[in-house]
SEVEX-732523 format. One line per 2 residues: number of its first residue (from 1); for each residue x, y, z of C-alpha. Coordinates in steps of 0.05 Angstrom, whole numbers, padded with zeros to 5 digits. Example, Ala and Ser with C-alpha at 12.3 -4.5 7.8 and 13.67 -1.06 7.14 Angstrom:
# residues 2
1) 00246,-00090,00156  00273,-00021,00143
This chain:
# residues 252
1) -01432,00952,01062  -01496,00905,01051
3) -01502,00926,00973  -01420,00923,00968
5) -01427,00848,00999  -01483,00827,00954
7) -01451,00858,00882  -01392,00812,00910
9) -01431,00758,00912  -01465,00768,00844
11) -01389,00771,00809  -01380,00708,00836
13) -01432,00669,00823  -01423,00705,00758
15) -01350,00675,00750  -01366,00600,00777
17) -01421,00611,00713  -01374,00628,00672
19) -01329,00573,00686  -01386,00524,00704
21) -01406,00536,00620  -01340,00529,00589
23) -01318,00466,00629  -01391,00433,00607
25) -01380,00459,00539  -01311,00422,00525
27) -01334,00358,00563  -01392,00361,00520
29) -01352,00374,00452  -01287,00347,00478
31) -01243,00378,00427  -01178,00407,00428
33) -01201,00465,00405  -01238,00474,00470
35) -01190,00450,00532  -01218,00444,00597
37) -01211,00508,00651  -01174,00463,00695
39) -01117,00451,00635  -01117,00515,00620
41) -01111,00540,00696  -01052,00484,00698
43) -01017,00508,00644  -01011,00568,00680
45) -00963,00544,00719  -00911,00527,00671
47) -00862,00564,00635  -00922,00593,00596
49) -00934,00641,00658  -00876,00692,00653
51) -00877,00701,00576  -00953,00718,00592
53) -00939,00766,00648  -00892,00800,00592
55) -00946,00807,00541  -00993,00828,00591
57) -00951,00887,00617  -00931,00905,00547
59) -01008,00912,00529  -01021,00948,00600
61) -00969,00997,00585  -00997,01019,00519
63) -01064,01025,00552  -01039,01067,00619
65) -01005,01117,00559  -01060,01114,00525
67) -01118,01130,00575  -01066,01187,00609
69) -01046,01224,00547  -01121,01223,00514
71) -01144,01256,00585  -01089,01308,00589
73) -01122,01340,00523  -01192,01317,00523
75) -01217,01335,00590  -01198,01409,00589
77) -01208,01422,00521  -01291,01387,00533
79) -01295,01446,00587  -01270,01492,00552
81) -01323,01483,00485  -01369,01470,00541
83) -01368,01525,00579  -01356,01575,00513
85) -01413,01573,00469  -01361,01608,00418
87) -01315,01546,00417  -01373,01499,00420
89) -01405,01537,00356  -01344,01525,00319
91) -01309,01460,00352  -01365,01422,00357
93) -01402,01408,00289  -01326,01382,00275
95) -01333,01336,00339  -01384,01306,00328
97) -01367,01295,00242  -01310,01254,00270
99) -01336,01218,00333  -01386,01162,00294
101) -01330,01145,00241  -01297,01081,00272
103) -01225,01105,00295  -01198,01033,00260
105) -01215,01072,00195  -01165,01120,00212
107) -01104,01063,00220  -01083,01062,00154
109) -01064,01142,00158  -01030,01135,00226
111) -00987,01077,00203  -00963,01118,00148
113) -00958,01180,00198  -00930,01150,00261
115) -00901,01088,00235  -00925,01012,00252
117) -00891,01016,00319  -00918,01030,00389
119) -00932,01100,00377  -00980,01079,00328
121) -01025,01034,00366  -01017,01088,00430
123) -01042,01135,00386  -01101,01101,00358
125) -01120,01072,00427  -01119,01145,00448
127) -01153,01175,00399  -01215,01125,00416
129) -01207,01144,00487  -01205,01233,00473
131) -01272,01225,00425  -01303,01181,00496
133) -01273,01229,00544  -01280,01294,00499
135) -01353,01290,00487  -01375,01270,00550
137) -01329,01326,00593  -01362,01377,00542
139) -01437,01350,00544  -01427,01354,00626
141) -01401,01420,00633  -01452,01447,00581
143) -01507,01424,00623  -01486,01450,00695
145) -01546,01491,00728  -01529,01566,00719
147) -01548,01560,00785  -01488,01522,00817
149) -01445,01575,00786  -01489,01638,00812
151) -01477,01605,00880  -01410,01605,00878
153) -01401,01669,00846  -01443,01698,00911
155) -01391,01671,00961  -01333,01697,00925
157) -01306,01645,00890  -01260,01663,00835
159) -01250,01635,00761  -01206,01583,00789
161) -01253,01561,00855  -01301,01565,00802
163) -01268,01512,00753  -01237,01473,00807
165) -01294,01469,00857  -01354,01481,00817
167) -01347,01451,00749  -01291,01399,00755
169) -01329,01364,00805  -01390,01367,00765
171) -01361,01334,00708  -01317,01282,00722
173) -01377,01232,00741  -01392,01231,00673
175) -01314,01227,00650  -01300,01164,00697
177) -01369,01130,00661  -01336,01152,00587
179) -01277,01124,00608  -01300,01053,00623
181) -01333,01058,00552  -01266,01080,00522
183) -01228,01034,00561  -01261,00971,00533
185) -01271,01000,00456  -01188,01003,00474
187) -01178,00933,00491  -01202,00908,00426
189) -01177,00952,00386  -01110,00929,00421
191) -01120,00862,00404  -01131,00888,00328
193) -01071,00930,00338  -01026,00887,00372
195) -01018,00846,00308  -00981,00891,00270
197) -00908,00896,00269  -00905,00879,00346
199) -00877,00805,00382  -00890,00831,00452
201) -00973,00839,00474  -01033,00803,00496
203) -01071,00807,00423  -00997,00785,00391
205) -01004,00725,00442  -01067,00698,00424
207) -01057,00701,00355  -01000,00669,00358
209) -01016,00624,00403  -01079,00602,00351
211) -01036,00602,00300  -00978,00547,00334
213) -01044,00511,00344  -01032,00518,00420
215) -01100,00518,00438  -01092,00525,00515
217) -01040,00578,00517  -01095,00619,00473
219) -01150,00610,00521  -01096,00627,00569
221) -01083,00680,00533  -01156,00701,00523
223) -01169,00692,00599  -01116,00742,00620
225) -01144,00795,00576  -01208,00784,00608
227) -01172,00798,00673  -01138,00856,00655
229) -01201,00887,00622  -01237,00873,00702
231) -01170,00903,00730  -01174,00968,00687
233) -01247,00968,00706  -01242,00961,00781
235) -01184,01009,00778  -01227,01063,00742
237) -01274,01046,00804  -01235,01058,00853
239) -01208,01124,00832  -01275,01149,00820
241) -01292,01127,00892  -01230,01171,00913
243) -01247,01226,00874  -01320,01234,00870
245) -01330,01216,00937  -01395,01257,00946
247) -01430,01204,00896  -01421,01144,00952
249) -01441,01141,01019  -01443,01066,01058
251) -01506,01045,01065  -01526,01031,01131
């Protein structure tokens, strides 16, 4: 409870920081180009608010797709090369060819493939995400102590106590960090995305926003991404806490 109260504490004094720079940076400059966090936090309140909530769940809905589809393939196939060094001999010199080349290189070919629609962007959000989630499910599985598994194997445990009890466990610590990785390579590549073809999502907002020259509806705009990126965060978090519940204990 005592470290849980003080990382509270840290976010925020981190926030008031945050806030405490930007509203000293646009008395300083005092532009319209910079508004004030108070006029921006106003202008929530107008009719600016539910055309944002719009854009915001249109953007969380290609993420959610894109983080659940991604998984579905690349966790079991990463324990499957991992656990096979025949698969791994042959799957993973091809992995790791494609993993460094940035996955924005690849949006000219899925446009053409899929379409500039939403499949398009789910797509290339997910395919940042399975590289993340692939690599890291693999790397984990392929360095469980032979150990573990002899243990297991002692007490009786079948194939599937093995996977489900022995290896599953072992690997998903190292999933849930790939994912928070993945998750905010995603968001920008949303915002990159979002600008194609599209009128509903929080990277079409800003930039439209910029472009009408509506300068607090952008930071607006800017700020809720921000939020949703801490959301996606905590919510990785908190299912991690749930399902990897060995790794935390309260301190006392």
């Amino acid at each position: 409870m005592l470290n849980r109260g003080r990382g509270l504490l840290v976010n925020i004094v981190g926030i008031f920081l945050i806030f405490g720079l930007w509203a000293l940076g646009a008395m300083l400059l005092r532009s319209p180009a910079l508004p004030s966090p108070i006029a921006v936090l106003k202008h929530f309140r107008g009719a600016f608010w539910p055309t944002l909530v719009c854009h915001l769940f249109a953007s969380l809905r290609r993420i959610l797709l894109a983080v659940g589809l991604s998984s579905l393939f690349a966790l079991p196939l990463g324990i499957l090369l991992g656990r096979n060094p025949f698969w791994q001999h042959w799957g993973a010199p091809i992995v790791y060819m494609l993993y460094p080349i940035p996955k924005v290189a690849f949006l000219p070919l899925i446009f053409l493939w899929l379409g500039l629609g939403d499949s398009a962007k789910i797509f290339l959000m997910g395919l940042i995400l399975f590289f993340q989630t692939f690599v890291a499910a693999m790397d984990a599985a392929g360095d469980i102590e032979p150990r573990l598994i002899d243990s297991l194997i002692s007490l009786g445990a079948s194939n599937l106590d093995i996977y489900v009890h022995g290896i599953i466990p072992a690997v998903l610590p190292r999933v849930f960090t790939a994912l928070r990785l993945g998750t905010g390579t995603a968001l920008a590549v949303l915002f990159f995305a979002e600008n194609f073809a599209t009128r509903w999502g929080i990277g079409f907002f800003i930039l439209d926003s910029w472009m009408r020259v509506d300068y607090r509806s952008m930071y607006g705009g800017i700020l809720a991404l921000a939020l949703l990126g801490v959301a996606l965060f905590g919510a990785i978090d908190l299912i991690e806490r749930r399902v990897c519940r060995w790794r935390y204990t309260e301190d006392v």
